[in-house]
C-alpha positions as CSV (number, residue, x, y, z in Angstrom):
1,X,5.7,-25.8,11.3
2,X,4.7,-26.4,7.8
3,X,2.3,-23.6,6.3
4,X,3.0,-20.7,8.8
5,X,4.2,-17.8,7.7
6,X,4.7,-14.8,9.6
7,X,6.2,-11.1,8.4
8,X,6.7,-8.0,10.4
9,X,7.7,-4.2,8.8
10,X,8.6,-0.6,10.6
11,X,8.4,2.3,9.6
12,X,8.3,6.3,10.1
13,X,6.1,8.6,9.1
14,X,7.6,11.7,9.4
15,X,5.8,15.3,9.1
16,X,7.3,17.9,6.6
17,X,7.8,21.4,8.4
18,X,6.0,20.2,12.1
19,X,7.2,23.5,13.7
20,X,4.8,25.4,11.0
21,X,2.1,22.6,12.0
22,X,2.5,23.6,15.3
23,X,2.2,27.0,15.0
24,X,-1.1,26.6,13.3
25,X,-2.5,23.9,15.3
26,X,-6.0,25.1,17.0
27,X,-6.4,26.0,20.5
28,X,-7.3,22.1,22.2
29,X,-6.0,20.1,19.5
30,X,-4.0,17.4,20.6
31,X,0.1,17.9,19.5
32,X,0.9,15.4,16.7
33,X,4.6,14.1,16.5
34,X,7.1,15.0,14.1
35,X,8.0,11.0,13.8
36,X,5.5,8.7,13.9
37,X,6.8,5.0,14.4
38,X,5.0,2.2,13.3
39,X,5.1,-1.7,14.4
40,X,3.4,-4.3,11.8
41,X,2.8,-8.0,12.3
42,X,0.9,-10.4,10.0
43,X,0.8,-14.3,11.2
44,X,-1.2,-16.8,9.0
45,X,-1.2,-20.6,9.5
46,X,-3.2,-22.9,7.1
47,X,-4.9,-26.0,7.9
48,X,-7.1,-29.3,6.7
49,X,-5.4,-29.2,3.8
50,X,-4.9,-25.4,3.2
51,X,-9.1,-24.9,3.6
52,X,-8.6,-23.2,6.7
53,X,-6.4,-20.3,7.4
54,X,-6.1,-18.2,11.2
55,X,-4.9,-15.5,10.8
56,X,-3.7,-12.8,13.0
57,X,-2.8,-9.0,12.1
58,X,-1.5,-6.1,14.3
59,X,-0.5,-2.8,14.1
60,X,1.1,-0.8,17.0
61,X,3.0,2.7,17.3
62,X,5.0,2.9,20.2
63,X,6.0,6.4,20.8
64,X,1.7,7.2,20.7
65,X,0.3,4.1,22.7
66,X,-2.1,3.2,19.8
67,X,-2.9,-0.3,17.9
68,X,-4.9,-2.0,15.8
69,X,-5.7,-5.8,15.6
70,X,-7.9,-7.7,13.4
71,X,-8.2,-11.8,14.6
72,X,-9.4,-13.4,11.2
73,X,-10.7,-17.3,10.5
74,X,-11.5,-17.9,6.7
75,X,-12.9,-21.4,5.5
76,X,-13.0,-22.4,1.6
77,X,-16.1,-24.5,1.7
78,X,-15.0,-25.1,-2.3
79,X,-12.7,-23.2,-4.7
80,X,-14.9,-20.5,-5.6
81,X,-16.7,-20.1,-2.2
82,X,-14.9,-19.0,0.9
83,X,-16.6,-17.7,4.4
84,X,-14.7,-15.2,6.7
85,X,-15.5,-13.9,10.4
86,X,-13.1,-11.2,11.7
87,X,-12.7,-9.0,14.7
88,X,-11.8,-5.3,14.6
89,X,-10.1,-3.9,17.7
90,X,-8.7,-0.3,18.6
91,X,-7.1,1.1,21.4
92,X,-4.5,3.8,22.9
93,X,-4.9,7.1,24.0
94,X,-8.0,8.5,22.4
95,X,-5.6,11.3,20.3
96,X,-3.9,8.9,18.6
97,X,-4.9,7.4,14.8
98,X,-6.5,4.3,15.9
99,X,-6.9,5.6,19.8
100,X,-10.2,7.8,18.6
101,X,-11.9,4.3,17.3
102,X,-11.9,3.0,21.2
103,X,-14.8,1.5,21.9
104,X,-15.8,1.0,18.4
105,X,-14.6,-2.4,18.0
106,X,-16.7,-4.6,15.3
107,X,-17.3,-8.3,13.9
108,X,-17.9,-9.2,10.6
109,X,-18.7,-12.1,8.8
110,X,-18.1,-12.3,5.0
111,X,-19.4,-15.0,1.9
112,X,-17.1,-15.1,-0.7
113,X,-17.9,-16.4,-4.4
114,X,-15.5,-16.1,-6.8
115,X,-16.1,-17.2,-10.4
């Protein structure tokens, strides 16, 4: 399908001397891993002659349960001026990075001029 693209990445963030973060953690706080492994996805089709563009990013760590996705539409009503509405989701245990922004999902709208 002409003008799709689509890319994906892992990784690991790993913490430097966890046992000594464990032995200073607080009473309550929740246990972070030593490894934490990271799923990206970015997907962005173009259309009406590359004016409109869908596009779709998400971001997911398996071995916590947590994930973020942002839904985008962007329209260049000319070369300089562009218009944008978006969606902001989180989710996963509430420990977790993106997990403590559940509930606090958002919309936005954004005008663009470039010159």
């Amino acid at each position: 399908m002409p003008d799709l693209t689509l890319s994906t990445q892992y990784y690991v963030q790993v913490m430097e001397d966890h046992r000594e973060y464990l032995s200073t953690r607080a009473p309550g706080m929740p246990e972070r891993p030593a490894a934490r492994h990271v799923l990206t996805v970015r997907l962005t089709q173009l259309f009406l002659h590359q004016t409109l563009r869908l596009g779709l990013f998400a971001l997911a760590s398996p071995n916590e349960g947590d994930y973020y996705v942002n839904p985008e539409v962007r329209y260049n009503i000319t070369d300089a001026l562009s218009g944008t509405f978006g969606v902001n989701l989180f989710g996963g245990p509430r420990r977790t990075e993106f997990g403590q922004f559940k509930g606090n999902a958002n919309l936005y709208v954004v005008t663009r001029y470039a010159f």
